[in-house]
C-alpha positions, 0 to 999 in steps of 0.5 A: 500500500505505501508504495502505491501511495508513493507512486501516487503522489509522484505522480500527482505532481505530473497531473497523471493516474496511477491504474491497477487493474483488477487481476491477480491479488487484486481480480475482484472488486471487493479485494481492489476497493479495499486497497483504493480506501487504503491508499486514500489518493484521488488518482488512484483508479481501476482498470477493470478487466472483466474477466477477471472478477468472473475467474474469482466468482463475482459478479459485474453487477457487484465489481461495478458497484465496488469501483464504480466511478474510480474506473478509468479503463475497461479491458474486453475479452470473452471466455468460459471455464475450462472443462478442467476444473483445475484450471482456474483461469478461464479459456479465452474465445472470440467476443461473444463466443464465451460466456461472460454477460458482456452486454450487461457489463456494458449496460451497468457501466453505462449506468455508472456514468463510465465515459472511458475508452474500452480496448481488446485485449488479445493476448496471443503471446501467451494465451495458447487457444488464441494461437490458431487459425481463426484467431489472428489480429486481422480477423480478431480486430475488426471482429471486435469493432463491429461486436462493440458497434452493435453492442454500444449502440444496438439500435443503430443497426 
C-alpha cells in the first residue's frame, strides 16, 4: 500500500493516474476497493478487466458497484471455464463466443456514468487457444469493432 501511495503522489505532481487493474491479488472488486480506501489518493483508479472478477466468482453487477466511478479503463475479452476444473483461469474465445454477460457489463457501466475508452485485449503471446487459425489480429480486430458497434449502440443497426 505505501508504495502505491508513493507512486501516487509522484505522480500527482505530473497531473497523471496511477491504474491497477483488477487481476491477480487484486481480480475482484471487493479485494481492489479495499486497497483504493487504503491508499486514500484521488488518482488512484481501476482498470477493470472483466474477466477477471468472473475467474474469482463475482459478479459485474457487484465489481461495478465496488469501483464504480474510480474506473478509468475497461479491458474486453470473452471466455468460459475450462472443462478442467483445475484450471482456474478461464479459456479465452472470440467476443461473444464465451460466456461472460458482456452486454450487461456494458449496460451497468453505462449506468455508472463510465465515459472511458474500452480496448481488446488479445493476448496471443501467451494465451495458447488464441494461437490458431481463426484467431489472428486481422480477423480478431475488426471482429471486435463491429461486436462493440452493435453492442454500444444496438439500435443503430
Amino acid at each position: 500500500m505505501k508504495s502505491v501511495q508513493a507512486a501516487c503522489d509522484y505522480a500527482r505532481a505530473y497531473n497523471v493516474q496511477v491504474w491497477i487493474e483488477t487481476h491477480n491479488e487484486y481480480a475482484t472488486g471487493r479485494s481492489l476497493k479495499k486497497l483504493l480506501d487504503d491508499v486514500n489518493r484521488s488518482n488512484c483508479a481501476v482498470i477493470y478487466d472483466i474477466i477477471h472478477p468472473l475467474e474469482e466468482g463475482e459478479l459485474p453487477q457487484d465489481t461495478i458497484a465496488l469501483l464504480g466511478s474510480r474506473i478509468v479503463h475497461v479491458h474486453m475479452k470473452d471466455g468460459m471455464p475450462f472443462e478442467d476444473p483445475m484450471e482456474l483461469n478461464w479459456k479465452y474465445t472470440k467476443l461473444g463466443e464465451g460466456h461472460i454477460p458482456i452486454a450487461e457489463i456494458l449496460q451497468l457501466l453505462n449506468q455508472a456514468g463510465y465515459k472511458g475508452f474500452y480496448s481488446l485485449e488479445w493476448e496471443t503471446k501467451w494465451r495458447k487457444e488464441l494461437q490458431i487459425f481463426g484467431m489472428e489480429p486481422e480477423i480478431v480486430f475488426p471482429a471486435y469493432y463491429e461486436f462493440m458497434q452493435t453492442a454500444c449502440h444496438p439500435l443503430e443497426k
